[in-house]
N, C-alpha and C positions, 0 to 999 in steps of 0.2 A: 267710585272704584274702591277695591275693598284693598287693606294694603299688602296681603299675598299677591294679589295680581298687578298692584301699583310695580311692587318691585319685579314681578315676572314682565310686565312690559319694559322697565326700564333696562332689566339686565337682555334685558331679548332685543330690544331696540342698540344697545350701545355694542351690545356683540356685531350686531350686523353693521353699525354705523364704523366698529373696526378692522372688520370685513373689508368692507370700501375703503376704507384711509388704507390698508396694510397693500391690499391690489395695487391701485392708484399707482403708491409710492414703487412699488417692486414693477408696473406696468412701466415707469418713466426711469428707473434704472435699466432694464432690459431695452428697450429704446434708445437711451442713451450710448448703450456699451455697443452699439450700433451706428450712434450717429457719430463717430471720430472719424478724419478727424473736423473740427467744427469749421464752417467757413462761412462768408454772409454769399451764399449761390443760391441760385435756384435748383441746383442739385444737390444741394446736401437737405434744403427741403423737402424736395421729394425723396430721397433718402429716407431723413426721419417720416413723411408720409408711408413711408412704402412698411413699415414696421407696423403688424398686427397688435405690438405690444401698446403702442402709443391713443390704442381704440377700445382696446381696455382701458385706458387710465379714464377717455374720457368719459365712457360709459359706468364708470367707477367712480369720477365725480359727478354723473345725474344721481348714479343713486345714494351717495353721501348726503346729497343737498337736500333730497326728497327728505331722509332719516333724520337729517338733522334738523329739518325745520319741523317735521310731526315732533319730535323727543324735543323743542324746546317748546312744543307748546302745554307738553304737561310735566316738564321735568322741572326742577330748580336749577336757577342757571348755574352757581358756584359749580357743583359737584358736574353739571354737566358740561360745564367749561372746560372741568379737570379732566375728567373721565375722557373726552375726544382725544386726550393725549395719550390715552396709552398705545396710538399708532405706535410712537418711537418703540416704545417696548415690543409691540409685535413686527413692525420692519427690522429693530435690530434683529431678535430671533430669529425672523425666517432669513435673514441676509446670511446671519451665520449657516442654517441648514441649505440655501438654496446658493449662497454666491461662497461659500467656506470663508464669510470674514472673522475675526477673531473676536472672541466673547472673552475679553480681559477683567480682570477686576476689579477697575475704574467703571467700564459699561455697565456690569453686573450693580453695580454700588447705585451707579443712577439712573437704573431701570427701577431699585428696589425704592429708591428716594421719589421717583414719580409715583410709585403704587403707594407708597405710604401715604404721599401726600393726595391721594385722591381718596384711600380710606378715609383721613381724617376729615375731610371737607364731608364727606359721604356720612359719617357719624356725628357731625357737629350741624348737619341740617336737619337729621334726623331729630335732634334735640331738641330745636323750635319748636315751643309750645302752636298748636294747629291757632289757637285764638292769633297769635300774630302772625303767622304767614297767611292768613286768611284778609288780615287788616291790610298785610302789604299788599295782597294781590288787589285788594280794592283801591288801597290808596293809589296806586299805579294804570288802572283804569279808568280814573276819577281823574289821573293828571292827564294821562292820553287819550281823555278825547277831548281834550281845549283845542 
């Protein structure tokens, strides 16, 4: 794969993989502001059954699981360990635009602290010489299949 389209798959894969994480999460809020107040009944489970939102989330984790497991099998795990994270960053956003939570200065600070920190993992894998991450992938093949 040539590396225009390595990164065209990855950024196309993580988009959609935050896609699913951002639903998911905003599908089990909307559900929840539903399910109060909480009780151990059988009616407050068919309650949360009875919410369309709660069939999104889990339709939204088939297709998280599906993206995540194609994306770690060609991505590097570091950076794509990081990267799943920036659901936070997009549930607070849409929470602010869709539930009117407040985008304080503190959120803003460590929404920007998670993006850095996935740049950097992002640019310090980029840096591996190909000769070693090539070694590693074999030496990790070579241990898993004992």
């Amino acid at each position: 794969m040539s590396t225009t389209r390595t990164w065209r798959y990855y950024l196309g894969g993580f988009a959609l993989l935050l896609v699913f994480d951002t639903i998911v999460q905003l599908s089990f809020k909307l559900t929840g502001a539903h399910a109060f107040p909480p009780a151990a009944s059988t009616a407050w489970v068919l309650r949360i059954l009875s919410q369309p939102w709660i069939y999104l989330a889990l339709i939204g984790y088939v297709g998280n699981f599906f993206t995540w497991m194609n994306l770690l099998r060609h991505a590097p795990i570091g950076p794509a360990f990081a990267a799943s994270h920036l659901d936070v960053v997009s549930v607070m956003l849409a929470s602010a635009w869709l539930f009117h939570e407040a985008l304080t200065p503190m959120r803003l600070l460590g929404a920007g602290v998670i993006m850095l920190g996935i740049i950097c993992l992002a640019a310090a894998e980029s840096r591996l010489p190909r000769e070693y991450a090539a070694e590693a992938g074999n030496a990790f093949a070579i241990e898993g299949s004992d």
